[in-house]
Structures are given as structure tokens and as C-alpha cells.
C-alpha angles and dihedrals in degrees: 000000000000120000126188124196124210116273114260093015105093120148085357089065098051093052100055119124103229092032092056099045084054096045108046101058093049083055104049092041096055085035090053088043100055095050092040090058088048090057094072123051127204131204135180129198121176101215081235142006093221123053134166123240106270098018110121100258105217140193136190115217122197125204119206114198104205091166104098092239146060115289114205105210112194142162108232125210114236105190094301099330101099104201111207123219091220119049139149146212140221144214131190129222082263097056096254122139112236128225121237119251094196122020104214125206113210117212122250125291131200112196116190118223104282100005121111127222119215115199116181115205144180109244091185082066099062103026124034095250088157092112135093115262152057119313126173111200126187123192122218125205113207113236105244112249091006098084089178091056132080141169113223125211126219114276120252128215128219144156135223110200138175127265133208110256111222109178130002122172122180128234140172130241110192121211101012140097098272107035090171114059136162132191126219133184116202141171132227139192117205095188102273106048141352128262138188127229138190125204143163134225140227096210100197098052097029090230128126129254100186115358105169148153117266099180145281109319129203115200097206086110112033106237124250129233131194138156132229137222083262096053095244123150110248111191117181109194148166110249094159145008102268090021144093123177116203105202123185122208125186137217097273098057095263122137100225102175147004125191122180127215140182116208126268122229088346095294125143116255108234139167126269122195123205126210090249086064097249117144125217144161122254138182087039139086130240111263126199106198091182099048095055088047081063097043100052101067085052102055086037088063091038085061094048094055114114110263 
């Protein structure tokens, strides 16, 4: 902030009565704004820098209190507009701001003089960010007790990108919101590996109702794909090279088991279906990742044991 005093004036200007009961108050006020808005630091991470469409797209955001004392944070009610006292914004790959679908209040925060807070929230939630492309998204914390007032974080890049869908199969739900549901398993490459994904459909609308990450994936061995008498999702995969992971997904989008094998006389693990409609793996044999991880330690002390 720049200000110019009247030629010839000098001192005489600035003592002025008037002038100076004018001037004092603009200046503490924009001297104590700009310390106050260096007291609190914010920070934004996207989780990840790749996502599938359809995948929740989250961030963590971290608030730094630098005042020396406890800053309430807190959402207020006006009539029936709730204004939150954390809220973000959001660019396309075009430059455009985007408006908010859902306008989300964050509960109250106390922050104690030199501690940080750390929220993690679901972007997809509050900006269509379903569709494929490159979005850049801030977040702003409002300044407790200066409504007008606001820090702003850095802004975090991210892009949503399309996978390639590898098996999809349709079922019903009766009685319930989404009657007509598919599932669909895609892959995806972020750049850097491949993942596989499960989602389901809402067939009428074409929107997701659970799109998510299962693990790596090698495609090396196309994945299978069957459905139980329950109609759950059941995905047999490679996720490693001597490893294939059976996940089971059910009708609402969660991810409700995974089980790992390695395969038996060389054979090629594979899905059986009973007649009672039951789904298991056959041609493998049952591996326990987290029991070796316990063994090995012991077998390595066992070796280095004197002869």
C-alpha cells in the first residue's frame, strides 16, 4: 500500500488534527490486517495427482495457527444460508471457475496457539469433477470474528482421466433408489502403474454410486469376473507375479473381502460356480500375506544363528 502526501506539506500535513484522526485508524486497521492474515498458514495436498472418472477426488488441508493464542474456528447460520469457515474453489482446464453442487459446513475447530489442524475431504462431493480433464482447486479459511476476511491456501492440481473398461455385467435392486445397477471393472494407468477398479452404475442416470481403487494390477492374466446368489461382485486378478487377489464387492458399491492365492501344480486359478450360487477359487492355493511377513523375521533369525 502506497501513500502520497500533498506537495509542500510535509510534516505539517501529517499533524494535522483531522488528518491524523482519519488517518490513523485506516492505518492500524490495514497494519493490523496484514499481520493478522500472516498468523495463520494454509496448506493444500490432493491425495493424488491421477483419478479416475468417477473416483472421489480428496484433499487434506492443514491449518497453522502462528498467533500466539487459540483460534475458534466456526461455520455461522444466516436465516437458513449456513456460511462455512472452511471452503474451497475450483478451476477447469479452461480457466473457468466452477459452481459448487453441494455447499458443505465443516464443524468447529479450536486450534491452540502453534499447533496445526489436518482435515481430509472429498472434493467430488462439493464440484463435478466426474469428467475427464485438469482442475486446480484452493481452499480458503475464513478469519474468526473478520467475516470479510479470509487466508487462502496454495492451489492443488490434479487430473481426472478415463479408464479401460474390462468387464461390466447388469443387475436389479428392487425397492430401492437405483433399481437398475451395473458393475464394471476397469483399469487405469496414472502414469506411473496400473490399477484396477471396481464400480457400480446407476443405469438410468448413467452416475456412479461407488467407483474405487481395488490394488496394482499386471495384465499379464485377464481378470475374471462372476456373480453370486447374493448378487456380490467376485474379481480374481493378478497383482503380482505369484499373486492373485479374489475381491468381492456387493450391490451397494462396498468392498466387503479380499483373499490372496498362488497357484497350485502350475495350474491357472479360475472361478466355480455351485448350483447354490456360491463362488469360489479353484486351481490355487490359500495365501496369508501377513502371516509370512511374521514368519520371516523368524526364519531370518533362525539362519543367523552360529553352526
Amino acid at each position: 500500500m502506497t501513500f502520497s502526501f500533498p506537495s509542500g506539506m510535509g510534516n505539517a500535513w501529517l499533524s494535522s488534527p483531522t488528518i491524523m484522526k482519519t488517518f490513523l485508524p485506516l492505518l492500524i486497521l490495514t497494519l493490523s490486517t496484514i499481520i493478522g492474515l500472516g498468523q495463520v498458514s494454509v496448506t493444500l495436498k490432493v491425495d493424488r495427482r491421477q483419478y479416475l472418472e468417477h473416483e472421489p477426488v480428496t484433499a487434506v488441508v492443514t491449518v497453522t495457527n502462528r498467533s500466539g493464542r487459540e483460534l475458534d474456528f466456526a461455520s455461522r447460520l444466516e436465516g437458513k444460508i449456513a456460511h462455512s469457515w472452511l471452503d474451497f474453489s475450483m478451476r477447469d482446464s479452461g480457466g473457468r471457475e466452477m459452481t459448487k453442487r453441494h455447499h458443505k459446513v465443516f464443524q468447529r475447530a479450536v486450534i491452540p496457539a502453534g499447533r496445526s489442524m489436518s482435515r481430509r475431504v472429498n472434493l467430488s462431493g462439493m464440484f463435478n469433477v466426474a469428467k475427464v480433464g485438469n482442475f486446480a482447486v484452493t481452499s480458503h479459511v475464513r478469519r474468526p470474528g473478520v467475516e470479510q476476511e479470509s487466508y487462502t491456501s496454495n492451489s492443488g492440481h490434479f487430473t481426472v482421466g478415463g479408464g479401460s473398461k474390462i468387464h461390466s455385467v447388469p443387475f436389479g435392486v428392487p425397492n430401492s433408489p437405483f433399481t437398475k445397477r451395473e458393475y464394471n471393472v476397469v483399469t487405469f494407468n496414472d502414469g506411473s502403474k496400473t490399477s484396477i477398479y471396481a464400480q457400480v452404475m446407476d443405469t438410468n442416470s448413467g452416475r456412479s454410486i461407488s467407483t474405487f481403487r481395488l490394488s496394482e494390477y499386471l495384465g499379464f492374466v485377464k481378470p475374471q469376473m462372476a456373480l453370486d446368489n447374493l448378487n456380490q461382485l467376485h474379481v480374481l486378478y493378478l497383482a503380482d507375479p505369484e499373486i492373485f487377489v479374489h475381491a468381492t464387492v456387493n450391490q451397494d458399491g462396498y468392498h466387503t473381502g479380499t483373499k490372496y492365492f498362488k497357484r497350485s501344480g502350475g495350474r491357472q486359478p479360475r472361478f466355480v460356480a455351485f448350483e447354490d450360487g456360491s463362488v469360489v477359487v479353484s486351481g490355487a492355493i490359500a495365501y496369508d500375506p501377513a502371516k509370512e511377513a511374521k514368519e520371516i523375521p523368524k526364519a531370518r533369525r533362525a539362519s543367523e544363528r552360529p553352526q
